[in-house]
N, C-alpha and C positions, 0 to 999 in steps of 0.2 A: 561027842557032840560039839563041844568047844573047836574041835581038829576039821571034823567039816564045815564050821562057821568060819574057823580062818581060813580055809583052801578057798572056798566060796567068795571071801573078800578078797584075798590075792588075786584069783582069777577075774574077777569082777576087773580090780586095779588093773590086771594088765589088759584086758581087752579094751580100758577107756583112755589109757595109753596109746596103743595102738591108733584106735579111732582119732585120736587127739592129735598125732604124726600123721596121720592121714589129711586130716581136716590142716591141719596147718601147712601140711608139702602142697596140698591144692592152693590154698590164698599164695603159698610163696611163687607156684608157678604163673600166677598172674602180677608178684610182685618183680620178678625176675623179667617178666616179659615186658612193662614199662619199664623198667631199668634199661632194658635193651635200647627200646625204642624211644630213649626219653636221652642217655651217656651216649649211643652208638652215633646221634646224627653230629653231638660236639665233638666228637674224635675226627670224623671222616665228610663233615661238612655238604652231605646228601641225606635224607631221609632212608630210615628206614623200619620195616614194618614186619609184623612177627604174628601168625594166623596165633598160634595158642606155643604154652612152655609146661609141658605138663613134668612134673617134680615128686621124686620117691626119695625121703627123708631115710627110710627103711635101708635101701640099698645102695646109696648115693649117685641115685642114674637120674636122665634127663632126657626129654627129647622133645627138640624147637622144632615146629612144622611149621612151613609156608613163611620161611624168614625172604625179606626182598630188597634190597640194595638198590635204590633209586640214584641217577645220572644226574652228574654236575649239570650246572645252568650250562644251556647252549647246544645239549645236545639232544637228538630228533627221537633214539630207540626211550624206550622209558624205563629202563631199569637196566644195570649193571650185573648184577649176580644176583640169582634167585636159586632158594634151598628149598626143595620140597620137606627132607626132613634131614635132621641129626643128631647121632645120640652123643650123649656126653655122659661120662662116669667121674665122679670127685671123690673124695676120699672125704667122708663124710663131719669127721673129727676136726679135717681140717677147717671147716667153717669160721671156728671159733678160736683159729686161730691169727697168727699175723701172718700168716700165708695159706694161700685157697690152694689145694693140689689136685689138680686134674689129669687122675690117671688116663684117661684117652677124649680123643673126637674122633669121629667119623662122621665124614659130612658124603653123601650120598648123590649121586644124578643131580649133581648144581648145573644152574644153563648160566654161561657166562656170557654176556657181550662185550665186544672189543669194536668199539667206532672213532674212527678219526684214521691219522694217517700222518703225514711230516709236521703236519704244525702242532703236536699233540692229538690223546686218545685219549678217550672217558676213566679209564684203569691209571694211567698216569697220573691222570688230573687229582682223580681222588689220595693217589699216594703222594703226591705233593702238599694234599690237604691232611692226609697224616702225621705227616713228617715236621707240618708247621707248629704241632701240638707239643706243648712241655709235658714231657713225663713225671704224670704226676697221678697217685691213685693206691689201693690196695695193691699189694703184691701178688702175683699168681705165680704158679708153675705146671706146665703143661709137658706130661711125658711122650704122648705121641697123638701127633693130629694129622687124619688122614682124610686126601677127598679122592675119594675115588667116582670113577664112569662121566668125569664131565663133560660137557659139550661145551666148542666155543662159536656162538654167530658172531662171523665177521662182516663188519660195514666198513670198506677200505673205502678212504677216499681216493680219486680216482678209478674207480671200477665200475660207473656208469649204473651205479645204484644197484647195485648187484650183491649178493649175501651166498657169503659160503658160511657152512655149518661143518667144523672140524672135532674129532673128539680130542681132550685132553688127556696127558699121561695122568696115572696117579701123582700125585704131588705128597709127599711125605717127611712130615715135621717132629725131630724128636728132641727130647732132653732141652724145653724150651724153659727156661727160669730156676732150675735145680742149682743148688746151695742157698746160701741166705740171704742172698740178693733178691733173688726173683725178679719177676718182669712188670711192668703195669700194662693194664688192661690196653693204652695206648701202644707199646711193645710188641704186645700179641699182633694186634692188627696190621702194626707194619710190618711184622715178620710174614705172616701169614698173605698178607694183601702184596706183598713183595713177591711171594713164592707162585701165588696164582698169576699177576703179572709176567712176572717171568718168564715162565713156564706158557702164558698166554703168546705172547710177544715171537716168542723161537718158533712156535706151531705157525703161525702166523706168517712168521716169512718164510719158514718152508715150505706154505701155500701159495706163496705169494711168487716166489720163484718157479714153481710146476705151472703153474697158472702163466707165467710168461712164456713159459716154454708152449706153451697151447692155448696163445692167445686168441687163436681166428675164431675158436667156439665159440665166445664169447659175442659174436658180432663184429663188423667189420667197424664202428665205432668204438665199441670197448676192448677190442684189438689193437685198434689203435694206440689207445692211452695207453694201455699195460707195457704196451711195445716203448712205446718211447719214456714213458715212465716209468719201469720195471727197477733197474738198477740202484733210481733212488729212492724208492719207496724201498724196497730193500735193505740197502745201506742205512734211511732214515730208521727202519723200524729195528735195525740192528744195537742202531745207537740207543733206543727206548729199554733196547734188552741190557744194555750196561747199565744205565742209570737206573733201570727199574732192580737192579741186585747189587746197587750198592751199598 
């Protein structure tokens, strides 16, 4: 009798355990989500906004849906990168530790935009306002983070208001903050916001060069400008792809 009175209370205990990690991963995924949307705009100096951050204490998974990257002052598109969703996996233990370990990301169908042209672009701008930031914060390490299927609309200037829509390579980041250093969450983002850049920037002029090459489709106006403008838009957006991987 005593032997089924205490299976009864163990079970009892673990199922209000359970419920208890459950009840608290939901508050953390709304705690995580202002966290986001509260550290994310002082890092990178644009807004940004996060639909929901739903969080499994249980498993150490995650996934942010409807994250959106809002565009420096001054420019016309309204937002920068937008993620339908992405999952992330932590190493659960390490919470509590002095370093966060984040076994993977995978970020999904992100729509990127790339606006501007020789005097600067929205994607620069923002990695110049990264770059401004002292590294300073919790330490993380991130084993591999991946964006696969992305799209990039391009708003070149000079193209007579015209938008092309290019897909992006996978972009793939590994062994990001591993030994005892680690990275800060500031780190992360320039490495990452570097890699998309980057990576934005090369696609980009080698649109931009096919596009010269067939410029009449465009109109006998936006023929024009491409034509006479092609080489240095080119050469400028070349220069963007150095500075934005160093």
């Amino acid at each position: 009798m005593m032997r089924k009175l205490f299976l009864s209370v163990v079970i009892i205990l673990v199922v209000l355990i359970v419920v208890a990690v459950i009840v608290v991963g939901f508050f953390l995924g709304t705690i995580v989500k202002t966290g986001m949307e509260t550290v994310g705009p002082k890092i990178t100096q644009v807004s940004i906004k996060v639909d929901a951050v739903n969080l499994s204490l249980l498993t150490g998974s995650a996934r942010v849906k409807g994250l959106v990257v809002g565009n420096p002052e001054g420019y016309k598109t309204p937002q920068a990168i937008s993620v339908g969703s992405a999952t992330v996996s932590v190493n659960p233990f390490s919470v509590l530790s002095d370093k966060i370990v984040v076994r993977s990301v995978r970020v999904e169908a992100a729509e990127i935009t790339f606006e501007g042209g020789l005097g600067g672009n929205n994607l620069s701008k923002i990695m110049d306002n990264v770059n401004a930031i002292a590294k300073t914060g919790r330490k993380i390490e991130v084993d591999d983070f991946l964006i696969t299927g992305a799209m990039v609309h391009v708003n070149l200037t000079g193209m007579s208001g015209k938008e092309m829509t290019l897909p992006l390579p996978d972009i793939h980041l590994t062994n990001l903050g591993q030994g005892n250093a680690g990275i800060t969450a500031t780190d992360l983002t320039r490495r990452v916001l570097g890699a998309i850049t980057a990576a934005t920037v090369k696609v980009v002029a080698s649109a931009t060069t096919d596009i010269g090459k067939g410029a009449g489709n465009w109109g006998r106006d936006a023929g024009k400008a491409v034509g006479q403008d092609m080489n240095k838009i080119t050469k400028g957006i070349g220069g963007l792809f150095k500075k934005s991987t160093n």
